[in-house]
C-alpha positions as CSV (number, residue, x, y, z in Angstrom):
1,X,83.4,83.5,-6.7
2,X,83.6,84.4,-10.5
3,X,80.5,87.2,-9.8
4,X,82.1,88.2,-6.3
5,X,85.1,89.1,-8.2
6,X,83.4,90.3,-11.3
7,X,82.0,93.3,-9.0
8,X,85.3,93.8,-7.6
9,X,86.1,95.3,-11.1
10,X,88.7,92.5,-11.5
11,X,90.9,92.7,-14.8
12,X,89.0,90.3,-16.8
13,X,92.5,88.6,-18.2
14,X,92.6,87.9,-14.4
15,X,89.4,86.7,-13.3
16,X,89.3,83.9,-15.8
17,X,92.6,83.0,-15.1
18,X,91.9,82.4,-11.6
19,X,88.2,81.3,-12.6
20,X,90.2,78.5,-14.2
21,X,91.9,77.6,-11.3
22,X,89.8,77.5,-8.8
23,X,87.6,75.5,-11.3
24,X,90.2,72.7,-12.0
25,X,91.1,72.7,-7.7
26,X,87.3,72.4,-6.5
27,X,86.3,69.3,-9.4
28,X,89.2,67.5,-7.6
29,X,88.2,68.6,-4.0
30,X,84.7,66.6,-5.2
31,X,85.9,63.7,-6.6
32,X,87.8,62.9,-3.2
33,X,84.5,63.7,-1.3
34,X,82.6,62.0,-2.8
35,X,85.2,58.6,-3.1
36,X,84.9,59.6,1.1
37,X,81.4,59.5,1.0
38,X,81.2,55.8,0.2
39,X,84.1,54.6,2.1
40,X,87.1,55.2,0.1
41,X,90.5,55.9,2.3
42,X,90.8,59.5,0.7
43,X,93.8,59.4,2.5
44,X,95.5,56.6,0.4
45,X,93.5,58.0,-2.5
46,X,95.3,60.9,-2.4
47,X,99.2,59.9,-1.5
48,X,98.2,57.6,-5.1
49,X,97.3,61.0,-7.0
50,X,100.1,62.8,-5.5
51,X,102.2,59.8,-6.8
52,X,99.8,59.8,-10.5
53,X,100.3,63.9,-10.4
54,X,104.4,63.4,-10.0
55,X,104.5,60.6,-13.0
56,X,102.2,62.7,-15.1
57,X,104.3,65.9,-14.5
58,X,107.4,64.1,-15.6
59,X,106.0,62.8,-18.5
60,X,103.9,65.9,-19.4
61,X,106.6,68.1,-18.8
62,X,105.7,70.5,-21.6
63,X,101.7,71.2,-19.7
64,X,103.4,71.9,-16.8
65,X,105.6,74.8,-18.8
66,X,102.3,76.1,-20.1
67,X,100.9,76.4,-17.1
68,X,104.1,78.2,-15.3
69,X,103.9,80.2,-18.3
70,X,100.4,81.2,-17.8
71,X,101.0,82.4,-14.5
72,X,104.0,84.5,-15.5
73,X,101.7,85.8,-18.6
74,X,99.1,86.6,-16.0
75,X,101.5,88.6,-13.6
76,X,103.9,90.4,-15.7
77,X,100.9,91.3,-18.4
78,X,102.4,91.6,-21.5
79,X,99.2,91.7,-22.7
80,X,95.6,91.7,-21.7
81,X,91.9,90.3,-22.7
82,X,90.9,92.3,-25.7
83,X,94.7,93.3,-26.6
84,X,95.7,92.6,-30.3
85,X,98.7,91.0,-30.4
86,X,101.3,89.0,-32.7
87,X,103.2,86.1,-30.8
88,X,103.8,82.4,-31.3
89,X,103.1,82.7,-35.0
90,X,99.4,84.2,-34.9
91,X,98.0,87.6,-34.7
92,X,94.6,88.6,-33.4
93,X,92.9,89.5,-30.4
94,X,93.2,87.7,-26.8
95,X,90.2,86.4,-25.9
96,X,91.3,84.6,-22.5
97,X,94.5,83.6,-20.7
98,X,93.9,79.8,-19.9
99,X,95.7,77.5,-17.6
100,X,97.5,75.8,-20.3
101,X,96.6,77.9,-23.7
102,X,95.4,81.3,-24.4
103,X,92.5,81.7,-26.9
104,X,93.1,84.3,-29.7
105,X,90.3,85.1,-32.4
106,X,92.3,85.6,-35.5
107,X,91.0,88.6,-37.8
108,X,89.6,86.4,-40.3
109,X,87.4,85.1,-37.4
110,X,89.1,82.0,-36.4
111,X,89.5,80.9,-33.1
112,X,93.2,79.8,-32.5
113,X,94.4,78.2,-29.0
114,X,98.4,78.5,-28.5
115,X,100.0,76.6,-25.6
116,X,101.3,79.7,-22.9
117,X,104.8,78.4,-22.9
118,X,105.2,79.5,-26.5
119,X,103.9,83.0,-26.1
120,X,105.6,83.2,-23.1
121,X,109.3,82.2,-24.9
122,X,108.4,84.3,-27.9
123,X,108.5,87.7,-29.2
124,X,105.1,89.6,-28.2
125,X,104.2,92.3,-30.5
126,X,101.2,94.4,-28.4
127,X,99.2,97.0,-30.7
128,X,96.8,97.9,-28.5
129,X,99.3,99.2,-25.9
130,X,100.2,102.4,-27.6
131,X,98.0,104.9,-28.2
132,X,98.0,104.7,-32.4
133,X,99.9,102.8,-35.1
134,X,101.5,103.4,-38.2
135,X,100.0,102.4,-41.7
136,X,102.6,101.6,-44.1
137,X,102.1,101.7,-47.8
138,X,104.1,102.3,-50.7
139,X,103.3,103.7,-54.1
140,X,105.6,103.7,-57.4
141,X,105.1,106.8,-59.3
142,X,106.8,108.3,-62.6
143,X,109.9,110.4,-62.2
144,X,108.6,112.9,-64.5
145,X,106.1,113.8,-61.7
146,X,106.4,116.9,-60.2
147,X,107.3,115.5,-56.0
148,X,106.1,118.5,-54.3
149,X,102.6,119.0,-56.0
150,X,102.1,115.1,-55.5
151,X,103.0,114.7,-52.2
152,X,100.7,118.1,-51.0
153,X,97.8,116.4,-52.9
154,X,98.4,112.9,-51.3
155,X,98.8,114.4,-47.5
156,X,95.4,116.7,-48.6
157,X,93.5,113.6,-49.5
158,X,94.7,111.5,-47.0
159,X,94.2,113.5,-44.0
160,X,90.4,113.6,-45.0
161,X,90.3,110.1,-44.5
162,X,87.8,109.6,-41.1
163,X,90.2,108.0,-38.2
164,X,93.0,109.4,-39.7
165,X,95.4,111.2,-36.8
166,X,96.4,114.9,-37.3
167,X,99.0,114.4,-35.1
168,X,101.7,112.7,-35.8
169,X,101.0,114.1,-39.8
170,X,100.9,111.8,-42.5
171,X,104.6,111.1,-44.1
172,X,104.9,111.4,-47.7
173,X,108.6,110.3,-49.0
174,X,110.5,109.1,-51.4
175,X,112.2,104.8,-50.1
176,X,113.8,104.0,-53.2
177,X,114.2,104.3,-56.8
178,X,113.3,101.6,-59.4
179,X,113.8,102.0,-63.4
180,X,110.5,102.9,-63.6
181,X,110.7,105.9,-61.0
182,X,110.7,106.7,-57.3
183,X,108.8,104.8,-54.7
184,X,107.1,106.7,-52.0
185,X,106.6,105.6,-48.5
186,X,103.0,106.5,-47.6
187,X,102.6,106.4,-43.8
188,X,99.1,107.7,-42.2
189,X,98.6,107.0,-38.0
190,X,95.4,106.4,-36.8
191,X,94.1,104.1,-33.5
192,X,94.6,100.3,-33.4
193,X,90.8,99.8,-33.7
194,X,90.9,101.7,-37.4
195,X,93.8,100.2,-38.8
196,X,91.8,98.2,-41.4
197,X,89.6,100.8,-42.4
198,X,92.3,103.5,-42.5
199,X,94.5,100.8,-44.7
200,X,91.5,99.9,-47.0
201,X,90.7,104.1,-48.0
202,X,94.4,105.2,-47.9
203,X,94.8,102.3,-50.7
204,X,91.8,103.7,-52.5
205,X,93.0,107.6,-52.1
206,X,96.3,106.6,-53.6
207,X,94.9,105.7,-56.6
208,X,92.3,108.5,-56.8
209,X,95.3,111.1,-56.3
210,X,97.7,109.3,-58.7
211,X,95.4,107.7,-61.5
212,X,93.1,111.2,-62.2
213,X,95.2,111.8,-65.0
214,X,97.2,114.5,-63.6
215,X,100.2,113.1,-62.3
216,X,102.3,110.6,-65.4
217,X,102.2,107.4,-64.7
218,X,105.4,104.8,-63.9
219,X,107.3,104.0,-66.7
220,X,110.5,101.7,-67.2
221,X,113.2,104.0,-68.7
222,X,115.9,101.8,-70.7
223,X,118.9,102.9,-72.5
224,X,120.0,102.2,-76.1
225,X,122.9,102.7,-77.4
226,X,123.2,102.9,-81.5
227,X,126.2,101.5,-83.3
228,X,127.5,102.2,-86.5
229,X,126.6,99.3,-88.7
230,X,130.1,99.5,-91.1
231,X,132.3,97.9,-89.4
232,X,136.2,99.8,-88.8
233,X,138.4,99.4,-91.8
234,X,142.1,98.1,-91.1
């Protein structure tokens, strides 16, 4: 049923889902065959695991959450196999959309399996939805600098970065000040599937731009304030 649907072009989030399901649904079907192959009163058998299945579902209240969950998570599709998301404490990419869990390989390449129920009652960040994301770094520079000539060199550099979007442009400004000078908010857009790479080289191109000697560097300014040592006379 799995290949049937497979060639039907099924969503793969899904196929498994229901792949599960059916799975789960036929190994019981078997077991009550086969206890009515050798004589068992399936019958009986099965008004005892209706009874098991309502004792287990009050006790295990919390799998039966995750599975509702799963089905919601399935219909409304906040996100999809292969999305990178951030939910339920852990960011990475969705592998599958189980019938209790969902499977999500982390991006240091751990496989980490959180119950549906508590993606399903969190917050679900989706990067993969949109079509690029924002890179946000910040630099602290020297006030002395001159702002304009920095920032044209930074936005020159940058934009030669591969992956790195042309549209929207790459923002160059100043977030705060500190005592040892501004602190610019460096913000390139590129796809989801560069964000690392475009991260790892806008780092790099910062301090190409900013350490070649031509810019000052960040310096804590401090005030002193000289007193006369004699002391006022009466």
């Amino acid at each position: 049923m799995q290949r049937g649907l497979a060639q039907q072009k099924l969503e793969p989030t899904l196929l498994r889902f229901i792949g599960n399901t059916i799975s789960v649904v036929l190994n019981i079907t078997l077991v009550i065959a086969i206890l009515g192959y050798f004589g068992v009163q399936t019958t009986s058998f099965a008004a005892l695991l209706a009874g098991a299945g309502l004792a287990i579902g009050t006790a295990w209240g919390g799998l039966l959450s995750n599975f509702a969950a799963g089905i919601f998570l399935v219909v409304l599709r906040p996100f999809k196999v292969g999305d990178f998301i951030a939910a339920g404490g852990v960011t990475g990419t969705v592998e599958e959309v189980g019938l209790f869990v969902t499977s999500i390989n982390t991006p240091d390449n751990v496989r980490t399996f959180v119950g549906n129920n508590k993606l399903f009652s969190d917050s679900i960040q989706n990067f993969s939805t949109n079509a690029y994301r924002r890179v946000e770094l910040t630099a602290q520079v020297s006030g002395a600098a001159d702002f304009k000539a920095m920032k044209a060199a930074l936005k020159a550099r940058i934009h030669a970065i591969p992956n790195v979007l042309a549209e929207p442009g790459v923002d160059v400004v100043i977030s705060k000040f500190t005592l040892e000078g501004p602190v610019l908010a460096i913000r390139p857009y590129t796809h989801n599937d560069h964000y690392w790479q475009v991260t790892f080289d806008t780092n790099a191109a910062i301090r190409e731009v900013l350490g070649n000697g031509v810019f000052p560097g960040p310096m804590p300014v401090i005030g002193v304030k000289h007193l006369n040592d004699a002391a006022p006379r009466a």
